[in-house]
N, CA, C and O atoms as a Tinker XYZ file with bonds, in Angstrom:
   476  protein
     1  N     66.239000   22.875000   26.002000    73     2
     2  CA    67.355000   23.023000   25.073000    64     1     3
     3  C     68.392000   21.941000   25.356000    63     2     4     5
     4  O     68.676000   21.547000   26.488000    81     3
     5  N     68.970000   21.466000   24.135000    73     3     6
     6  CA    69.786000   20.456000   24.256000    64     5     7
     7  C     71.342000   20.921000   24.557000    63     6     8     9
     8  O     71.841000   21.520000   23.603000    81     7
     9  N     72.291000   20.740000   25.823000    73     7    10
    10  CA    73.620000   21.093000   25.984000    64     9    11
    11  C     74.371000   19.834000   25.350000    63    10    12    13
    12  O     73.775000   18.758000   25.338000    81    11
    13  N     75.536000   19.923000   24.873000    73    11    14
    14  CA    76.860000   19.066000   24.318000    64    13    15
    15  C     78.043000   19.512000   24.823000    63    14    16    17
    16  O     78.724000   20.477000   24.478000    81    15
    17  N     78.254000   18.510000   25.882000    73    15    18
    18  CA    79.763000   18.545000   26.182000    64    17    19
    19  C     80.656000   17.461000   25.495000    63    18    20    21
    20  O     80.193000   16.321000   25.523000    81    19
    21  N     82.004000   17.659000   24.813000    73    19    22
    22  CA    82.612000   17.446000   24.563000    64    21    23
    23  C     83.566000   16.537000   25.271000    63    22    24    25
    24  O     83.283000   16.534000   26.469000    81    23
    25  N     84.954000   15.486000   24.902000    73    23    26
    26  CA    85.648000   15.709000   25.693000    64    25    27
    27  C     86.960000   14.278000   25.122000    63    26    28    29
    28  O     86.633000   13.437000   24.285000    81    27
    29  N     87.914000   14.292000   25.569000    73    27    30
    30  CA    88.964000   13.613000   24.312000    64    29    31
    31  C     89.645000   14.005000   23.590000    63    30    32    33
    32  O     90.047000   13.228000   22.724000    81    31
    33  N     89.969000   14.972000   23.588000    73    31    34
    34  CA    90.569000   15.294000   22.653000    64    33    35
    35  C     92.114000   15.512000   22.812000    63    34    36    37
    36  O     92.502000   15.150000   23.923000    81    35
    37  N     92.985000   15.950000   22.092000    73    35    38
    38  CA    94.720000   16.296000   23.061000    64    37    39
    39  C     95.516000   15.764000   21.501000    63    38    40    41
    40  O     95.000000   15.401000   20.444000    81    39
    41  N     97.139000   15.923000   21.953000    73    39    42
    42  CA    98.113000   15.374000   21.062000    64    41    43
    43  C     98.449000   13.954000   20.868000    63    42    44    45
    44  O     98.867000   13.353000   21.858000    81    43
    45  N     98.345000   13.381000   19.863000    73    43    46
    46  CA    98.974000   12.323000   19.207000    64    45    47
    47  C     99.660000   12.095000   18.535000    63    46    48    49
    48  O     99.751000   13.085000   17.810000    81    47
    49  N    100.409000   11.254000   18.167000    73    47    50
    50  CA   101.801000   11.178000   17.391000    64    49    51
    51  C    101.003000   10.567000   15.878000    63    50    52    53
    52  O    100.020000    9.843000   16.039000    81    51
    53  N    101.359000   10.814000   14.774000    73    51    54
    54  CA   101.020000    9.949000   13.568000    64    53    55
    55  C    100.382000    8.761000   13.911000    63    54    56    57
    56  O    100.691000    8.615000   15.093000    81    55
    57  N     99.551000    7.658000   13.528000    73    55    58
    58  CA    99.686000    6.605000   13.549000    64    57    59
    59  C     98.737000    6.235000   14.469000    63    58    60    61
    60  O     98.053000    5.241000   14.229000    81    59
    61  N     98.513000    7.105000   15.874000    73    59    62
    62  CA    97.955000    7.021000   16.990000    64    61    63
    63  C     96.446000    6.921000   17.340000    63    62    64    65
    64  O     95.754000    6.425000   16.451000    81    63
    65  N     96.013000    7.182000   18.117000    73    63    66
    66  CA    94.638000    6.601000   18.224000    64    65    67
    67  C     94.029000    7.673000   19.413000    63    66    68    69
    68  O     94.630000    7.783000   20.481000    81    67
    69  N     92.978000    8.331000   19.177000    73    67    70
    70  CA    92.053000    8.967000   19.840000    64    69    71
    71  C     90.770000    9.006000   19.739000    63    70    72    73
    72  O     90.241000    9.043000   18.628000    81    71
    73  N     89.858000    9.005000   21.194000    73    71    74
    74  CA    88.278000    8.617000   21.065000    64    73    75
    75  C     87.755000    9.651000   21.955000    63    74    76    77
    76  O     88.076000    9.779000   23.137000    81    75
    77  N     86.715000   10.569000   21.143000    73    75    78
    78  CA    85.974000   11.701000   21.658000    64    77    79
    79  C     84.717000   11.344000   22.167000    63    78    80    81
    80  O     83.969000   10.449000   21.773000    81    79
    81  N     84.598000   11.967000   22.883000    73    79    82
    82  CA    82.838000   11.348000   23.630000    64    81    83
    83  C     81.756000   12.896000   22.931000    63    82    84    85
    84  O     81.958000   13.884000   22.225000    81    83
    85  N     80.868000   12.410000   23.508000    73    83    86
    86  CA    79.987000   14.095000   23.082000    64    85    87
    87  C     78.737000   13.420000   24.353000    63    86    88    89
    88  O     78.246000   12.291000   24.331000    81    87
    89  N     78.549000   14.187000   25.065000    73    87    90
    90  CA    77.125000   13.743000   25.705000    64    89    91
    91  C     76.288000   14.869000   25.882000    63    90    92    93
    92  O     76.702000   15.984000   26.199000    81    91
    93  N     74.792000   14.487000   25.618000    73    91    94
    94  CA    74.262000   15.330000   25.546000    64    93    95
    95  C     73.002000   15.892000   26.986000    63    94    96    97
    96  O     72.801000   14.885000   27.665000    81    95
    97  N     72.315000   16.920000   27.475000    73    95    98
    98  CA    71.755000   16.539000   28.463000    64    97    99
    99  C     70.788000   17.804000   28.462000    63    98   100   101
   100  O     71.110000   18.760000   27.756000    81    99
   101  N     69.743000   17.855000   29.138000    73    99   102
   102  CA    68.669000   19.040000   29.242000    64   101   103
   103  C     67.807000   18.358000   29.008000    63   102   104   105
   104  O     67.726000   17.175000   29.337000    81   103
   105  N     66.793000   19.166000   28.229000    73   103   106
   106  CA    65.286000   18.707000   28.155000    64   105   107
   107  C     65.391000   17.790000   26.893000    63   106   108   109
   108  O     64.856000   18.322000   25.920000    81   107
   109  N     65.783000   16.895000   26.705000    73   107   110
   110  CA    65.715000   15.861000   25.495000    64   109   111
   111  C     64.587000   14.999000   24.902000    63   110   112   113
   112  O     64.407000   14.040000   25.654000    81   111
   113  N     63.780000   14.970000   23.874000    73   111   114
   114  CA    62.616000   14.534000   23.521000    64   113   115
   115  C     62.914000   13.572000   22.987000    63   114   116   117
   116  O     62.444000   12.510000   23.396000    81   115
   117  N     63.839000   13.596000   21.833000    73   115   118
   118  CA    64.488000   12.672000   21.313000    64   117   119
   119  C     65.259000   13.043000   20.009000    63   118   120   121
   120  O     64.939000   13.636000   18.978000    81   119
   121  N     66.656000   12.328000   20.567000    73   119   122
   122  CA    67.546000   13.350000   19.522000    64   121   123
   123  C     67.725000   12.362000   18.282000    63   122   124   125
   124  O     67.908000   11.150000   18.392000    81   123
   125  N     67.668000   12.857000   17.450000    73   123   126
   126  CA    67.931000   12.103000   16.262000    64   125   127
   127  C     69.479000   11.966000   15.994000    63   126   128   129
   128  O     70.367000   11.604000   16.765000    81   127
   129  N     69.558000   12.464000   14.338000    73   127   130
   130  CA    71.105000   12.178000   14.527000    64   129   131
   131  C     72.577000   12.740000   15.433000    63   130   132   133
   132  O     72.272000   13.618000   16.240000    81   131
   133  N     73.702000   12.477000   15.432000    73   131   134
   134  CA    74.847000   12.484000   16.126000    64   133   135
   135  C     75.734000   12.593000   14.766000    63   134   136   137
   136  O     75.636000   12.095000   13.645000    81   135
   137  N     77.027000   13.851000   15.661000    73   135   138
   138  CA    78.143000   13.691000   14.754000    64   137   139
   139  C     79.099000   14.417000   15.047000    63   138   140   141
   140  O     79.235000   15.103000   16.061000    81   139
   141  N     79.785000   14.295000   14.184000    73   139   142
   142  CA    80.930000   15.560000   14.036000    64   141   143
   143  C     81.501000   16.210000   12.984000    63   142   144   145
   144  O     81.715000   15.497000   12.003000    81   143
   145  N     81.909000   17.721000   12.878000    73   143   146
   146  CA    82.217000   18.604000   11.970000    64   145   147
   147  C     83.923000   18.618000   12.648000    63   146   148   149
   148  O     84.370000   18.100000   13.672000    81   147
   149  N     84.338000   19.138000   11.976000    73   147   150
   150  CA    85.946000   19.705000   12.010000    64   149   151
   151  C     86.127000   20.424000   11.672000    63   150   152   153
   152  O     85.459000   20.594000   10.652000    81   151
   153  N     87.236000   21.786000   12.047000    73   151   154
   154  CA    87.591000   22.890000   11.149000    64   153   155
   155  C     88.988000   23.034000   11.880000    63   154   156   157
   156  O     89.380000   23.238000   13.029000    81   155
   157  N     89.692000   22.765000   10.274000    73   155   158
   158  CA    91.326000   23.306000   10.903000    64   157   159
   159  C     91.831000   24.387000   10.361000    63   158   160   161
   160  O     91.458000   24.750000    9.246000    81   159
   161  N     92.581000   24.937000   10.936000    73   159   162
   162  CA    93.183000   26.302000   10.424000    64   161   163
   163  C     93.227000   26.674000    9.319000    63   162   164   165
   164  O     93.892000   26.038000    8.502000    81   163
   165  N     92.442000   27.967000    8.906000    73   163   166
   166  CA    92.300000   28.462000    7.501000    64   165   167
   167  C     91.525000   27.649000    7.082000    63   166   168   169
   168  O     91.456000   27.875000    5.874000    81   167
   169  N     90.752000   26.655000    7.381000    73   167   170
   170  CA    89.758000   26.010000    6.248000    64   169   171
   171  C     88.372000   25.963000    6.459000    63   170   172   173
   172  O     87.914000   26.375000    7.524000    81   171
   173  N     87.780000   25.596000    5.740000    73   171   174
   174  CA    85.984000   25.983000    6.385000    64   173   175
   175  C     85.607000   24.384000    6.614000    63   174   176   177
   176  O     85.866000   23.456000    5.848000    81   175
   177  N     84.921000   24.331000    7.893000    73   175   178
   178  CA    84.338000   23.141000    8.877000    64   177   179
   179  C     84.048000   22.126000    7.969000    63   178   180   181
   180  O     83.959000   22.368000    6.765000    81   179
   181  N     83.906000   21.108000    8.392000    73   179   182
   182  CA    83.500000   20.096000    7.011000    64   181   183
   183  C     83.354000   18.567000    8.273000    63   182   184   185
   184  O     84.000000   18.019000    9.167000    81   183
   185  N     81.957000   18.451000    7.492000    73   183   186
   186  CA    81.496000   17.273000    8.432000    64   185   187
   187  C     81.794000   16.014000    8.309000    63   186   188   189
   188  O     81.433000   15.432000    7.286000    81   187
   189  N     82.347000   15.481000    9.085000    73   187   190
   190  CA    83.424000   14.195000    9.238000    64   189   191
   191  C     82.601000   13.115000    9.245000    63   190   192   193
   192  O     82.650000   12.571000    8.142000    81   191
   193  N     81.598000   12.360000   10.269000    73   191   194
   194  CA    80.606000   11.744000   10.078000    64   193   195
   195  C     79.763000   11.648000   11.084000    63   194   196   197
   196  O     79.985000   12.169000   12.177000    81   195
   197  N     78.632000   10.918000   10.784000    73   195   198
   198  CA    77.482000   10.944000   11.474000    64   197   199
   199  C     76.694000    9.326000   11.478000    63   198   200   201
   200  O     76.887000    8.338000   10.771000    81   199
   201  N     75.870000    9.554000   12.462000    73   199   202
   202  CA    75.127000    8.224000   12.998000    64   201   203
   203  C     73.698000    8.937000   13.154000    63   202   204   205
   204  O     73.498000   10.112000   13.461000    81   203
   205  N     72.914000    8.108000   12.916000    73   203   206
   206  CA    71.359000    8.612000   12.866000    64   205   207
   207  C     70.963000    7.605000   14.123000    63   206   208   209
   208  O     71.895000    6.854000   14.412000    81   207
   209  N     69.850000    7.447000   14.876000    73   207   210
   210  CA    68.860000    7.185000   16.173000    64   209   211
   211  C     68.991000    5.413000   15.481000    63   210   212   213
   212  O     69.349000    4.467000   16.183000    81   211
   213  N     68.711000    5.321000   14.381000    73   211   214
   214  CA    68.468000    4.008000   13.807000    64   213   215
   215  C     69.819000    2.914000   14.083000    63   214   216   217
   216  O     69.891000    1.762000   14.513000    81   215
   217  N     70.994000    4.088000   13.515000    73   215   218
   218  CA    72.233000    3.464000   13.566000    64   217   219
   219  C     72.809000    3.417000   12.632000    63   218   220   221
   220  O     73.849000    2.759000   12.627000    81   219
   221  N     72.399000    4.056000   11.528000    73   219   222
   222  CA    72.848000    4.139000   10.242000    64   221   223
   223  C     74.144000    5.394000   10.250000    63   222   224   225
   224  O     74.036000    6.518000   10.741000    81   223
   225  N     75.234000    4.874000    9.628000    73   223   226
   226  CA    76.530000    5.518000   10.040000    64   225   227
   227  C     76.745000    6.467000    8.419000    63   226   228   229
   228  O     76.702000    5.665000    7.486000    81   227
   229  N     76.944000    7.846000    7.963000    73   227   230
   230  CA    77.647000    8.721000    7.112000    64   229   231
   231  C     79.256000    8.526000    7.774000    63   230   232   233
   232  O     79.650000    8.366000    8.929000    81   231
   233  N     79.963000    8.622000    6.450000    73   231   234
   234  CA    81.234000    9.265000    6.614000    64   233   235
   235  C     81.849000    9.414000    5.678000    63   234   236   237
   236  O     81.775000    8.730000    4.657000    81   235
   237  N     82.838000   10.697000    5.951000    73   235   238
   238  CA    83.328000   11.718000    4.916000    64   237   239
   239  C     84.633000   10.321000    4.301000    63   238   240   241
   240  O     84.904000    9.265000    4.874000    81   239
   241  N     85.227000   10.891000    2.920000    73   239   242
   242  CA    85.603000    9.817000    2.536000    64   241   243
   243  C     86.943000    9.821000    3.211000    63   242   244   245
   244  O     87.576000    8.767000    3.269000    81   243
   245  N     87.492000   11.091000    3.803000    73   243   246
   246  CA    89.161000   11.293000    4.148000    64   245   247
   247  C     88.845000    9.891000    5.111000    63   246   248   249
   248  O     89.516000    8.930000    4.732000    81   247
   249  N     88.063000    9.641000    6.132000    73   247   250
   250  CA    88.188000    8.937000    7.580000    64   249   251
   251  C     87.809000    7.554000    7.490000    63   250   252   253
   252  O     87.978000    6.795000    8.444000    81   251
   253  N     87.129000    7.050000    6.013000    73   251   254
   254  CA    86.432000    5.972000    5.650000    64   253   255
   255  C     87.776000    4.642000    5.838000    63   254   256   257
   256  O     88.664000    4.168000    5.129000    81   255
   257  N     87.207000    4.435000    7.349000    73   255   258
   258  CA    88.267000    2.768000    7.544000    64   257   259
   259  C     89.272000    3.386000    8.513000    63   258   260   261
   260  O     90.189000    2.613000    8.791000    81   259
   261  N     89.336000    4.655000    9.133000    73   259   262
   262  CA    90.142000    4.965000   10.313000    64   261   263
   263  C     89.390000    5.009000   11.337000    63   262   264   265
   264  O     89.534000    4.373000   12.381000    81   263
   265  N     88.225000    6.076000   10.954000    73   263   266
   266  CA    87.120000    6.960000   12.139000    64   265   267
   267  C     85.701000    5.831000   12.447000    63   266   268   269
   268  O     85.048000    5.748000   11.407000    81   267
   269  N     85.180000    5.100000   13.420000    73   267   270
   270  CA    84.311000    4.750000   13.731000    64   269   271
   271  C     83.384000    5.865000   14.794000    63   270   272   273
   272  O     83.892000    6.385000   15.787000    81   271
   273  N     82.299000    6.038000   14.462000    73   271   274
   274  CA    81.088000    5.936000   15.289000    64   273   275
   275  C     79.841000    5.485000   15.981000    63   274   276   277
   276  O     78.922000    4.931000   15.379000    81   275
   277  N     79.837000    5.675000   16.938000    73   275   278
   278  CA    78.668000    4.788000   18.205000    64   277   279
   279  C     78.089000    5.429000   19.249000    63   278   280   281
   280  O     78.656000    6.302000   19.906000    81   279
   281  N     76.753000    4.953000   19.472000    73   279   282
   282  CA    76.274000    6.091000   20.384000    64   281   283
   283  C     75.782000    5.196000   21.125000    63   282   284   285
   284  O     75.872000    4.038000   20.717000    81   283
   285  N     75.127000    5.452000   22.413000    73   283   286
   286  CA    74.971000    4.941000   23.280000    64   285   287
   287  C     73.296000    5.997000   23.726000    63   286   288   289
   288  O     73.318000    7.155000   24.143000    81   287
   289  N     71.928000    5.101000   23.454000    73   287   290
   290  CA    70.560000    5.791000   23.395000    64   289   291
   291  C     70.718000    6.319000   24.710000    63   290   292   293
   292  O     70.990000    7.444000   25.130000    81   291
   293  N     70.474000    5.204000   25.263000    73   291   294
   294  CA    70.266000    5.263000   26.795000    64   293   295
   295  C     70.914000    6.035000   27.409000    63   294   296   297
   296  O     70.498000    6.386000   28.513000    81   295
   297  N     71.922000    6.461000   26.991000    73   295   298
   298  CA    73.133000    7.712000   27.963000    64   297   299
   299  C     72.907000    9.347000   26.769000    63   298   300   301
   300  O     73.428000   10.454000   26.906000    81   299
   301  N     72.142000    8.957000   25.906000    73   299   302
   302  CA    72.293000   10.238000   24.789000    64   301   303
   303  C     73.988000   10.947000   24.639000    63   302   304   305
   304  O     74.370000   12.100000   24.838000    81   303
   305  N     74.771000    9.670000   24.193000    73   303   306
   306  CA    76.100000    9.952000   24.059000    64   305   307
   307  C     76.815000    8.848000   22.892000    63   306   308   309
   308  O     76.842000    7.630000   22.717000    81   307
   309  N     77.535000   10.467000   22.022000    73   307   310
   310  CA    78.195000    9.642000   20.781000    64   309   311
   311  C     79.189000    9.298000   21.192000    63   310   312   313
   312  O     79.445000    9.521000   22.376000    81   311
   313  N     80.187000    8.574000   20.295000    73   311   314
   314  CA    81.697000    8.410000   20.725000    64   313   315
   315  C     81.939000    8.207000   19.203000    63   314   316   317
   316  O     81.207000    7.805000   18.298000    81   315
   317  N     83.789000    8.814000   19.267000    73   315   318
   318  CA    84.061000    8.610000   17.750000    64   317   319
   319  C     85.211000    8.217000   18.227000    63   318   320   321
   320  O     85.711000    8.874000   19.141000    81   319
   321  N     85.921000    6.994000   17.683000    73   319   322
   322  CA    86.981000    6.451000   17.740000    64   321   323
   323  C     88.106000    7.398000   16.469000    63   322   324   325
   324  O     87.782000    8.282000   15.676000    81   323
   325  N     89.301000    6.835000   16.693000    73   323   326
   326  CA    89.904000    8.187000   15.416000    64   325   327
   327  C     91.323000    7.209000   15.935000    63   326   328   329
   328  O     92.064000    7.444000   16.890000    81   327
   329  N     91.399000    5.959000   14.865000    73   327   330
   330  CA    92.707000    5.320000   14.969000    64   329   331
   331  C     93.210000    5.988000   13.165000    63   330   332   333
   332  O     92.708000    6.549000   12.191000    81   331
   333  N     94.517000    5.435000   13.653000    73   331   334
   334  CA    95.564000    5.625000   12.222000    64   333   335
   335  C     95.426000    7.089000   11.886000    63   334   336   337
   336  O     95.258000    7.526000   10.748000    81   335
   337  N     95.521000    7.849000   13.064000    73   335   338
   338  CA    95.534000    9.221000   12.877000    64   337   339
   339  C     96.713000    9.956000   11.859000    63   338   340   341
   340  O     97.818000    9.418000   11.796000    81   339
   341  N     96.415000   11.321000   10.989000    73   339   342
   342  CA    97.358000   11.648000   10.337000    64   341   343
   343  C     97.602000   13.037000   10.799000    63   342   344   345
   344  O     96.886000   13.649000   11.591000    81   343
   345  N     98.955000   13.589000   10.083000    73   343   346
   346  CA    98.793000   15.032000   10.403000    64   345   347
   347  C     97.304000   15.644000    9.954000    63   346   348   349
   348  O     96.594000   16.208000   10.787000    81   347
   349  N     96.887000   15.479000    8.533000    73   347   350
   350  CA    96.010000   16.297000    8.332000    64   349   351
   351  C     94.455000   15.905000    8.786000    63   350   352   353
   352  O     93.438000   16.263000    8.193000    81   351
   353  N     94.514000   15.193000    9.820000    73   351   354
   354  CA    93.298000   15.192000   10.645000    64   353   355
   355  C     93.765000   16.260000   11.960000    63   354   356   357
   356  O     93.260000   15.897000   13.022000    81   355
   357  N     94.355000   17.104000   12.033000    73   355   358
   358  CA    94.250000   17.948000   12.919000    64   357   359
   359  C     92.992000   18.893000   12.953000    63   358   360   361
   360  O     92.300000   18.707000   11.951000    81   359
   361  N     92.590000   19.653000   13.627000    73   359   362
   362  CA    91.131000   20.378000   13.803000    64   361   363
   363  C     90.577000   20.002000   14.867000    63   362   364   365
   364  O     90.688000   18.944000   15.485000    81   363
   365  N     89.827000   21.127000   15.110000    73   363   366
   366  CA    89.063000   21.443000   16.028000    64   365   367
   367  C     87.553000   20.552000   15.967000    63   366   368   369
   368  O     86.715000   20.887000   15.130000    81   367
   369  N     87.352000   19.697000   16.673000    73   367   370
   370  CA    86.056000   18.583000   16.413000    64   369   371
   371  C     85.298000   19.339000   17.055000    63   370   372   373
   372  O     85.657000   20.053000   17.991000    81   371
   373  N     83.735000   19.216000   16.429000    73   371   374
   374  CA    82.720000   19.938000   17.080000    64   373   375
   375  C     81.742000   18.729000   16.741000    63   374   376   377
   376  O     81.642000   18.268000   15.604000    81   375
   377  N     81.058000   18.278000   17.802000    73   375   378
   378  CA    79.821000   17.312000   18.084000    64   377   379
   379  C     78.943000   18.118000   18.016000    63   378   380   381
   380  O     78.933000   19.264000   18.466000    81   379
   381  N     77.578000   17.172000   17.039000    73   379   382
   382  CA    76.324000   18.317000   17.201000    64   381   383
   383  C     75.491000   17.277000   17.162000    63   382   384   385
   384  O     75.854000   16.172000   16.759000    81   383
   385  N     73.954000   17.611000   17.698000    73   383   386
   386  CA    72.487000   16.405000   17.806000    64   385   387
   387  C     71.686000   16.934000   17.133000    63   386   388   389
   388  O     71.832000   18.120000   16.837000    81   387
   389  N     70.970000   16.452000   16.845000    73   387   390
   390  CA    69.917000   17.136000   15.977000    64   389   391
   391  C     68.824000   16.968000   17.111000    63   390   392   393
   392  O     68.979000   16.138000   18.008000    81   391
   393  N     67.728000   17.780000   17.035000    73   391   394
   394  CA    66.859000   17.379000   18.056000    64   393   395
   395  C     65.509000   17.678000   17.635000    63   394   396   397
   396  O     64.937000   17.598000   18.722000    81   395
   397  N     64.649000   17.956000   16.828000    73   395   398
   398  CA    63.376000   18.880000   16.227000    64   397   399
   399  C     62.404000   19.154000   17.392000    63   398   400   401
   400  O     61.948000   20.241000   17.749000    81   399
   401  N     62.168000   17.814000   17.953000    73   399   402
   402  CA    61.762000   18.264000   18.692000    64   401   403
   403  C     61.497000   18.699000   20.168000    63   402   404   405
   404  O     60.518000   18.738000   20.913000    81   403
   405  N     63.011000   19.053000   20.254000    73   403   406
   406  CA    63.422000   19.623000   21.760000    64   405   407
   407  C     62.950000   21.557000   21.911000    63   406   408   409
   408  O     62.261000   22.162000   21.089000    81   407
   409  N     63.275000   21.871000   22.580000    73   407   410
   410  CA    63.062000   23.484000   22.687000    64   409   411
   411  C     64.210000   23.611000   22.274000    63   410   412   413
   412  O     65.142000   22.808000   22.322000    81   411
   413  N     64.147000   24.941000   21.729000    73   411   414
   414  CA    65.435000   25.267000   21.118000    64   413   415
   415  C     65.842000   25.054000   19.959000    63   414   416   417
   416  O     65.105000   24.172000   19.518000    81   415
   417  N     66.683000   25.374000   19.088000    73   415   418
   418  CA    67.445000   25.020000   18.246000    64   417   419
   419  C     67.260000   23.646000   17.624000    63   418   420   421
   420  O     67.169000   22.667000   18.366000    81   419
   421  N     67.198000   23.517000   16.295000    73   419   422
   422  CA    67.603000   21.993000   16.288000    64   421   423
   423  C     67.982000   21.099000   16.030000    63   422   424   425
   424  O     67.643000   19.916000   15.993000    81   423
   425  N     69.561000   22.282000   15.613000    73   423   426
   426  CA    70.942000   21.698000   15.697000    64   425   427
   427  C     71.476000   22.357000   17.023000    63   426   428   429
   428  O     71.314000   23.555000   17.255000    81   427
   429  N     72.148000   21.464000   17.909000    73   427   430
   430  CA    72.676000   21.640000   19.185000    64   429   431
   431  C     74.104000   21.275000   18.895000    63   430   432   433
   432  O     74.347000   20.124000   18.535000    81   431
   433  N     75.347000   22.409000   19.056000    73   431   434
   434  CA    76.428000   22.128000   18.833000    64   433   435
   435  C     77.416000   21.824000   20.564000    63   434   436   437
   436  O     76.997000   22.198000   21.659000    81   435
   437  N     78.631000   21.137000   20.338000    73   435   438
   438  CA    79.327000   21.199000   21.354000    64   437   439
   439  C     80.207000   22.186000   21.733000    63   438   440   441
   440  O     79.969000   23.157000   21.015000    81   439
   441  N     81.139000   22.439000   22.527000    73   439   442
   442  CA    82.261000   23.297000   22.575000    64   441   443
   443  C     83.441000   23.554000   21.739000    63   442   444   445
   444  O     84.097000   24.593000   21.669000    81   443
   445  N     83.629000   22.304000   21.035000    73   443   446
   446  CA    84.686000   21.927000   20.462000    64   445   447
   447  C     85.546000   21.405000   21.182000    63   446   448   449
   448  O     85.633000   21.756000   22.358000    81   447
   449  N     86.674000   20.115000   20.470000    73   447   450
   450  CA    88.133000   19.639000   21.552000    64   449   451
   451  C     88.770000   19.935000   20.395000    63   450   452   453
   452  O     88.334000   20.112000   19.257000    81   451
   453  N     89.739000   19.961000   20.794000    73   451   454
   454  CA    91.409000   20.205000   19.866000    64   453   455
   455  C     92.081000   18.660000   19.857000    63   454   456   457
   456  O     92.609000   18.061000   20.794000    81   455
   457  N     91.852000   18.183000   18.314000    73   455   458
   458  CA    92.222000   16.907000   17.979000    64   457   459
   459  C     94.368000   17.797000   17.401000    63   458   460   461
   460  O     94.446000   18.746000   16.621000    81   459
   461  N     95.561000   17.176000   18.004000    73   459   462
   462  CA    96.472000   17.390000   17.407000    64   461   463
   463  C     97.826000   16.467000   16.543000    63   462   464   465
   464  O     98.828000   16.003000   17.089000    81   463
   465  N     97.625000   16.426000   15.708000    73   463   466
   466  CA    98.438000   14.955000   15.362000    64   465   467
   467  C     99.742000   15.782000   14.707000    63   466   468   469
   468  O     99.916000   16.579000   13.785000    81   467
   469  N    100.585000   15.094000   15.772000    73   467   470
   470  CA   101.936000   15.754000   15.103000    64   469   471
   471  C    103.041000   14.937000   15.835000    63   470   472   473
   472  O    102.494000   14.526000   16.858000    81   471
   473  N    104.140000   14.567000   15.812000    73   471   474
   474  CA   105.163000   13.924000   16.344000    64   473   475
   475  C    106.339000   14.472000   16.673000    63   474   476
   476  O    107.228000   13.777000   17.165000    81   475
């Protein structure tokens, strides 16, 4: 089974700049895509963006030209950069891998970090 730890996350002022890691570790076969969902208060989760094994990058249109993503094979670890932060990127980030064919599940989610943008 594939574990996701999280980690990056905290308060920023408007404007500011924060970069989440996600790494993943256990029995790994080979994980396909990488990403992240968000859910902020009162609203339902909504997936921010993603990177596939190839390198091919999704992203939601709110983050298109703030939020970069990159993973790193060899360490089975995403990273999401998150400059020109706003208030309404606040939420709870949740990293997930896809894995088919690991044991387990095969969507593997993280813990969540608490992204907070406020000044």
């Amino acid at each position: 089974q594939v574990q996701l730890v999280e980690s990056g996350g905290g308060l920023v002022q408007p404007g500011g700049s924060l970069r989440l890691s996600c790494a993943a570790s256990g029995r790994i076969f080979s994980i396909n895509d990488m990403g992240w969902y968000r859910q902020a208060p009162g609203k339902q989760r909504e997936s921010v963006i993603a990177i596939t094994r190839g390198g091919t990058t999704v992203y939601a249109d709110s983050v298109k030209g703030r939020f970069t993503i990159s993973r790193d094979i060899a360490k089975n670890t995403a990273y999401l950069q998150m400059n020109s932060l706003k208030p309404e990127d606040t939420a709870v980030y949740y990293c997930y891998a896809d894995c088919p064919g690991c044991s387990g599940p095969a969507r593997s989610w993280g813990q969540g970090t608490q992204v907070t943008v406020s000044s």
